[in-house]
C-alpha positions in Angstrom: 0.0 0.0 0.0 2.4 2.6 0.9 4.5 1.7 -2.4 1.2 2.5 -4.3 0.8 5.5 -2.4 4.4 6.7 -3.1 4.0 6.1 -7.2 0.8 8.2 -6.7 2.8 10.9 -5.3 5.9 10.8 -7.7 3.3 10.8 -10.7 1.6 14.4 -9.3 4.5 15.1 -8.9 5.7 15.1 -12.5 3.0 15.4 -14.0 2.4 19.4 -12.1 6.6 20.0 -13.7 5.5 18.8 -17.4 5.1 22.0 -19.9 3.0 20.7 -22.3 0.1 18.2 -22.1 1.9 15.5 -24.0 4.4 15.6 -21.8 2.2 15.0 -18.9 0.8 12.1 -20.7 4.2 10.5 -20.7 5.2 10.9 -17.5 1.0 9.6 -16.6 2.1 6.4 -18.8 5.6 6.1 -16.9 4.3 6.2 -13.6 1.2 3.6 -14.6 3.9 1.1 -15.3 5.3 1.5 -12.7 2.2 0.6 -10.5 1.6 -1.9 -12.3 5.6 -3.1 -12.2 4.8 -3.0 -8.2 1.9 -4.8 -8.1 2.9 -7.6 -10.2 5.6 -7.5 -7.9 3.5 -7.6 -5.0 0.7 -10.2 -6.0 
């Protein structure tokens, strides 16, 4: 939970610094995966 709760944070995180709304889509995408990466991980 609190490694879900940490990707959460790192993705608002990025995503409020992107310039452009493309960008914020990539860095959206990036931090999905990486939920994802964790919760395989954790299953």
């Amino acid at each position: 939970m609190f490694r879900t709760l940490l990707a959460v944070a790192l993705m608002a995180v990025f995503a409020t610094g992107c310039n452009t709304m493309a960008g914020a889509g990539k860095d959206i995408e990036r931090g999905g995966e990486k939920v994802q990466g964790a919760a395989e991980r954790n299953k």
